[in-house]
N, C-alpha and C positions, 0 to 999 in steps of 0.2 A: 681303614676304619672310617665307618660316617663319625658325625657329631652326633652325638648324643644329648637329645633334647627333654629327657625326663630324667629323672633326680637318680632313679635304677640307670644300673648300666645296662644298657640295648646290645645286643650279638652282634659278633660281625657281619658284614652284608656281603651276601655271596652272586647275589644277582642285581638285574634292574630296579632301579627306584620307583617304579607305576603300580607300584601292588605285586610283583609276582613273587609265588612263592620263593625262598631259598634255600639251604640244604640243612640246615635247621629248623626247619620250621616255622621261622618268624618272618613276616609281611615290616615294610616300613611304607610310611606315607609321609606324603607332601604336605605343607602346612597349606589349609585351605585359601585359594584365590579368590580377592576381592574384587568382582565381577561387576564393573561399571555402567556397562555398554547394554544391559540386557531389561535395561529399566530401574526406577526407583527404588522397587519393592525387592527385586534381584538384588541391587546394590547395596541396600539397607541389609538385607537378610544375610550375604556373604559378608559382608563391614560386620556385623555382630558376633558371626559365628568365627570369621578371622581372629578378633579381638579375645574373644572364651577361650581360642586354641591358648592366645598366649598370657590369658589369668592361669589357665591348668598348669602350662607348661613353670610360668614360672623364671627364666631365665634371663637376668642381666644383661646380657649380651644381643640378646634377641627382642626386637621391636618391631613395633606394628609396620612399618616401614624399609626393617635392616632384617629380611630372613633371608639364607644361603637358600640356595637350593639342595646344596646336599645337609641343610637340618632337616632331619625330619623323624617323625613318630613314629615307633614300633608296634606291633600286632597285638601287644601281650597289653594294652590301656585302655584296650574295648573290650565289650561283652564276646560279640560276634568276631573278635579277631583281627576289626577292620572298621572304620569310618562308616556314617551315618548317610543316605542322602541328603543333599545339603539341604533341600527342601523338606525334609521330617525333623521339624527343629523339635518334636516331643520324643523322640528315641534318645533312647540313654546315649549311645554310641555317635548322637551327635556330636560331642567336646569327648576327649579322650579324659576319663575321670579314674584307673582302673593303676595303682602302683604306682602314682605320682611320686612317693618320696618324702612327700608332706602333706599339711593337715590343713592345709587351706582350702581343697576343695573338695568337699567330701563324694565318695563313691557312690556312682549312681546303682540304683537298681534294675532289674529289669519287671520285676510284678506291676507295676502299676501299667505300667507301656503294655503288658501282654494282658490283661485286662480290658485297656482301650480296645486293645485291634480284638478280642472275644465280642466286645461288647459293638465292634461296629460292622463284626461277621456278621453277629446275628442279628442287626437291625435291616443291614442291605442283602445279605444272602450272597454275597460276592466271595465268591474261594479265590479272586487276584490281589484280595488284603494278605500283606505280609505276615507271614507265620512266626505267632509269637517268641518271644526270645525263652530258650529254655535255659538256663541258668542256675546250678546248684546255688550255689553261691560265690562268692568273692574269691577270686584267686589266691591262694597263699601267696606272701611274697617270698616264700623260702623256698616253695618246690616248682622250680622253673622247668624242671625235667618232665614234671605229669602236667605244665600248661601246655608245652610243646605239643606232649601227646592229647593231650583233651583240642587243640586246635586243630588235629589231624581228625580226629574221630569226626570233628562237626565241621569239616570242611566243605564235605557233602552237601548237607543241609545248607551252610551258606549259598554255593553254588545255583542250589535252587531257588533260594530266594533274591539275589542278585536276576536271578531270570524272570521273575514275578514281579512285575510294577507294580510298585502301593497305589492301591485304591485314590487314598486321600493324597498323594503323591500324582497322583494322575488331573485328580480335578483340582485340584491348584495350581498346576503347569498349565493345566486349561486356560483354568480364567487368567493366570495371570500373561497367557499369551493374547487369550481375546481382548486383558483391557491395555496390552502394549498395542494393538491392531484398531481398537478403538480410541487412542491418545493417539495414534500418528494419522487416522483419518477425522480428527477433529481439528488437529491443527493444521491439515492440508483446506478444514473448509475454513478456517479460523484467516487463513493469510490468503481464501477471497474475498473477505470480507474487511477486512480490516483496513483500506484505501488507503494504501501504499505503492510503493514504483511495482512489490513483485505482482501484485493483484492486476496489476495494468499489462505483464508481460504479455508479450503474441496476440495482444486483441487490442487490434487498432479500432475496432467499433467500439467498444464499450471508452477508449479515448474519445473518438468522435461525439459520441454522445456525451460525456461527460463535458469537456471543454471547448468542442465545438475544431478543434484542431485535429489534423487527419491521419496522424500517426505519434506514437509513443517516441520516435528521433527527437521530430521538433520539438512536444512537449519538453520533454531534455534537453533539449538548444536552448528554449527561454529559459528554463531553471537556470542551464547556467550560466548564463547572463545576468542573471538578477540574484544570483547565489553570494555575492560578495555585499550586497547592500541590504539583505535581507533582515531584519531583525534576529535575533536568535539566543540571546539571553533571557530567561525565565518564561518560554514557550514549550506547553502542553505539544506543541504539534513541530512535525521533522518541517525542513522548506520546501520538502515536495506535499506536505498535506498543507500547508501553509497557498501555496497555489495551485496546489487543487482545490480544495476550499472556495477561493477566491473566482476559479474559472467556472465552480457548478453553480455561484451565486448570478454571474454573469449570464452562462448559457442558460439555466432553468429557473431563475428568477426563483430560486429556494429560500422559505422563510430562515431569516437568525438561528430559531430556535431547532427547527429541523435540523441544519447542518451540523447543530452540537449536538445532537443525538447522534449522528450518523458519524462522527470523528469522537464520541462521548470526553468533549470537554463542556465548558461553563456557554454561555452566551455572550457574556463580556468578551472573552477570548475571543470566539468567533467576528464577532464585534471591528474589534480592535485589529485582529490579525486581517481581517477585509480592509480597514483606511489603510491600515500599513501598508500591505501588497500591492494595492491600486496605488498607492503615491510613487513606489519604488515600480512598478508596468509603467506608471503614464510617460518617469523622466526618462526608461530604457529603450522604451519600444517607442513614444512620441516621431524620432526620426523615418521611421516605416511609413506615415504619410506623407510622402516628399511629392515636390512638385520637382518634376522633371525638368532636365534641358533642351532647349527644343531641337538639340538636335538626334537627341535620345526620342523623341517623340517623331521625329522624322522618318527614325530607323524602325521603330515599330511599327508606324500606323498600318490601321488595318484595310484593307482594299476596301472594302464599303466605302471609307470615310474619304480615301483618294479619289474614289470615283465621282462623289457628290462634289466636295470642296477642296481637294485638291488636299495640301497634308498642311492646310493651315490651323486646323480645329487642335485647339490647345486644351480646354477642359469644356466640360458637359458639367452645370449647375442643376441643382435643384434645393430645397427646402425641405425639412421632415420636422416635425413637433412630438415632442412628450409628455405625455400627459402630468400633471404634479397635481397634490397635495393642495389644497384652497386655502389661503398664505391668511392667517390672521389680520396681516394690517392691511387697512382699504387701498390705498395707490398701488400695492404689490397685489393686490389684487384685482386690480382694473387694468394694469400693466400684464398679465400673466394669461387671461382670457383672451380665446379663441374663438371669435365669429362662426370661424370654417369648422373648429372639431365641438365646438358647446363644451367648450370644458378649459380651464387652466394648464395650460402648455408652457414649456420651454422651445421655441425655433430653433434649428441650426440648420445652417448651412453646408451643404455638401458639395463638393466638386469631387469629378472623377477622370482620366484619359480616355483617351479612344479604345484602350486594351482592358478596359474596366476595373484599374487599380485605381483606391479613394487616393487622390493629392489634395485635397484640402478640406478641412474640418473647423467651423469657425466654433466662439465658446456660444453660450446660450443666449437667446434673447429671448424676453415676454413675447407670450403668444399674439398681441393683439401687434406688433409694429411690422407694417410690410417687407416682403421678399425684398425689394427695392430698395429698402432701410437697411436691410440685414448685408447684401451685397454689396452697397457702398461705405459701411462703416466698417467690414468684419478683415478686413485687409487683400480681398480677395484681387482688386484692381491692381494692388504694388507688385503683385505676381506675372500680370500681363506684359507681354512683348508687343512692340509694334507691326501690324500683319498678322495679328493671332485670329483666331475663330471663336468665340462663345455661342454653346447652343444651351437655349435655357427657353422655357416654358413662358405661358402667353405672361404668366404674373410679375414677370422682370422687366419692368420697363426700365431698362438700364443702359439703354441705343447712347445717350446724350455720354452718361459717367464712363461709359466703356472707351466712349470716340475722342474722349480728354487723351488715352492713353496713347494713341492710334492702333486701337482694337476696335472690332466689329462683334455684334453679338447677332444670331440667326434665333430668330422665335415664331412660333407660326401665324402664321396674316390673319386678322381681324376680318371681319365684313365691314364693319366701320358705316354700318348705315345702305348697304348693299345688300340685295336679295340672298345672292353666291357670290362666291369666289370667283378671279377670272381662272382660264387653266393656264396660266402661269404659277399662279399663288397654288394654285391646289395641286400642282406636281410639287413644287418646293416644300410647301407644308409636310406631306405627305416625307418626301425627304428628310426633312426634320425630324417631323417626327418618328419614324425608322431608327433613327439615330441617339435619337433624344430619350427613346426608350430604357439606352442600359442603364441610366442613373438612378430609374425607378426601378429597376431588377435588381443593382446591386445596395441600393437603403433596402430594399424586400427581401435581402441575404445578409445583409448586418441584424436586422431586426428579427430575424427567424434564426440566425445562426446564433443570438444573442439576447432572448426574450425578456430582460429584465428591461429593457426600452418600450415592450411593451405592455408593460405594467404604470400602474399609477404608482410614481415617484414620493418618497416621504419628502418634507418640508426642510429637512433635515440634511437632505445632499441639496438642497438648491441655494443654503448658504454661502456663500464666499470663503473658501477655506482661510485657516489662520496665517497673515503674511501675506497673502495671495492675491490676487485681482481675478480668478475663477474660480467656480465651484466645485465641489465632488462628484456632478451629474458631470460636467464638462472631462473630468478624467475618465471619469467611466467610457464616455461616447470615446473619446480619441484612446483608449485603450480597445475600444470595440471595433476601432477603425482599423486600428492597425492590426490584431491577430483578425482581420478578415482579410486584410493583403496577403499575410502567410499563408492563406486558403487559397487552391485553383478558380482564375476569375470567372464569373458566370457569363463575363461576354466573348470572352474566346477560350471556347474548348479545349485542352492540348489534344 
């Protein structure tokens, strides 16, 4: 015997559970499944029509949650003998209503349902609308022996209609598969847009362009390096949009306001989460501009520079200025003008090796006080070994400061009051400068790989951070310093 899940007793079950007939005549069915996975509108519509099985039913024991498999519903509670498509929630034979037992839910009819489908034969002209329900009326509950037979006589007609797709049945399966096709292709374009780690997967260009950095590993090596110092309490944004954020403002010198349209938080945040990130880059990644050992520099040097000076050239100097913001108060502003660019600059000083990695980064100075100023005050001397090589440009006259350390600096010969050069001077110059070149190649690849350098600076990073003896522009540059050593160097090819 199944369980008997309506208030009448149901026959006994002489076959399979799935609908087929049995030797009485009576069909049983399954309590309808709440179908999750097939969309919202699926989900919603099987959750409703699950829930009515079990208002009809009515039984204690049985919960939206706790149904047997072997409960289930008999033939004799519908019109047609049998369960509704689960998608024609306006047929009677939706919810079994038909000798429940009790008065809770009353007997549906079939006239008003065979009306609809009259009335929407003849608007569309479609003979694949289901053929309406012919129904005397209500079954007796007392003559079980003429439902038997009334279910045999229209068994037929079922049969055909189970082979007819409803019309309205068909274009709701439709749309509602076009708009599951249309929700899984918006959120495939939704998560490239949305700059996150998955939007960055297998395209290491759209990294490059972004951060300036040449594949999506590294990006994730800094992350996780700076993942444990990162702020992360009351943040709009994950730590990888936190520095990415931070790297687009770097590589593309993108306004505040843009980046918080393009991550859609405030401007503050954007703000706030750039000084953060830059303070937590400058103290992690700071080490990346190292000055070498020389005998690490020995083992690299590159044959050019063996050939000219033997393997004593220790770092390649030069100078690079940023433009800034015209500083309200006069001495910060006499002190900050640039002769050479006509405009208010921060100096710094750059050193590099023979293999074109930055070693040294000094902080900023006004644009108006000499190279020569800059290189004996910025620490660059306490680095020198006795026998080392300086090659630096005609504007370092730093022969005297270098020869305290017992270092030599090479810069190229003056005329000094002579027509030319002898050809000593002009092979040597010439030398030089060959060499003397890459340090103008690789500031021309921090500034290009990094264009917020070359923008005018607000007033605002050239303050002296709070605590601090350097500014915000000073982090920037030696954070720019260093994710340009992570980069392949522009003076030796691999």
């Amino acid at each position: 015997m199944v369980k008997a899940c309506c208030v009448i007793n149901c026959h006994t079950r002489t076959h399979d559970r799935h609908g087929k007939r049995i030797s009485n005549g009576v069909r049983f069915f399954s309590f309808p499944a709440w179908k999750q996975h097939l969309g919202s509108q699926v989900s919603e519509l099987t959750k409703r029509r699950r829930m009515a099985w079990l208002a009809a039913v009515r039984r204690k024991t049985i919960t939206f949650n706790n149904i047997s498999r072997n409960t289930l519903v008999c033939s004799r509670h519908f019109h047609k003998g049998k369960p509704a498509y689960e998608m024609l929630e306006c047929d009677p034979d939706w919810v079994p209503s038909l000798h429940l037992g009790h008065k809770e839910v009353k007997a549906t009819h079939s006239g008003r349902f065979n009306r609809s489908i009259r009335r929407l034969q003849a608007v569309t002209g479609d003979n694949a609308a289901p053929a309406p329900l012919h129904v005397a009326g209500q079954m007796d509950e007392t003559a079980t022996a003429n439902d038997a037979s009334q279910m045999d006589d229209t068994g037929s007609n079922n049969n055909v209609a189970e082979q007819q797709e409803c019309h309205l049945c068909s274009c709701r399966r439709g749309e509602i598969n076009r708009l599951l096709e249309e929700n899984r292709r918006l959120k495939e374009e939704l998560a490239q847009k949305r700059m996150d780690e998955d939007s960055f997967k297998d395209d290491d260009a759209k990294v490059k362009y972004y951060t300036g950095l040449p594949c999506l590993a590294l990006l994730m090596g800094v992350l996780t390096q700076l993942l444990p110092c990162l702020p992360q309490t009351g943040r709009k944004l994950s730590p990888f949009q936190m520095l990415l954020s931070t790297l687009m403002r770097l590589r593309l010198n993108l306004p505040i306001q843009h980046i918080a349209y393009l991550f859609s938080v405030d401007r503050k945040t954007v703000s706030t989460t750039f000084r953060d990130t830059i303070g937590t880059m400058f103290r992690h990644l700071k080490p990346l501009v190292h000055w070498p050992e020389r005998h690490c520099l020995h083992a690299t040097m590159p044959h050019q520079f063996v050939e000219a000076f033997g393997n004593r050239v220790a770092v390649i100097v030069d100078c690079f200025e940023i433009r800034i913001e015209r500083a309200s108060n006069l001495k910060a502003r006499a002190q900050t003008f640039s002769h050479y660019k006509h405009h208010h600059t921060l100096k710094y000083l750059i050193g590099i090796t023979p293999r074109g990695s930055i070693s040294f980064i000094s902080q900023g100075w006004g644009g108006r006080v000499s190279d020569k100023h800059v290189t004996e005050n910025s620490g660059l001397l306490n680095k020198l070994l006795p026998g080392d090589l300086v090659l630096a440009d005609r504007g370092f006259d730093i022969r005297d400061s270098v020869g305290l350390v017992c270092a030599e600096v090479k810069i190229p010969a003056f005329t000094r009051g002579r027509s030319q050069l002898d050809a000593k001077d002009v092979e040597e110059t010439r030398r030089i400068a060959h060499l003397r070149v890459h340090v103008e190649r690789v500031i021309g690849c921090v500034r290009t790989k990094y264009t917020i350098l070359n923008g005018i600076v607000p007033v605002s990073m050239v303050l002296p951070c709070q605590g601090e003896d350097m500014t915000f522009l000073d982090k920037i540059v030696t954070v720019c310093c260093a994710l340009t050593n992570m980069c392949p160097s522009v003076v030796m090819k691999p």
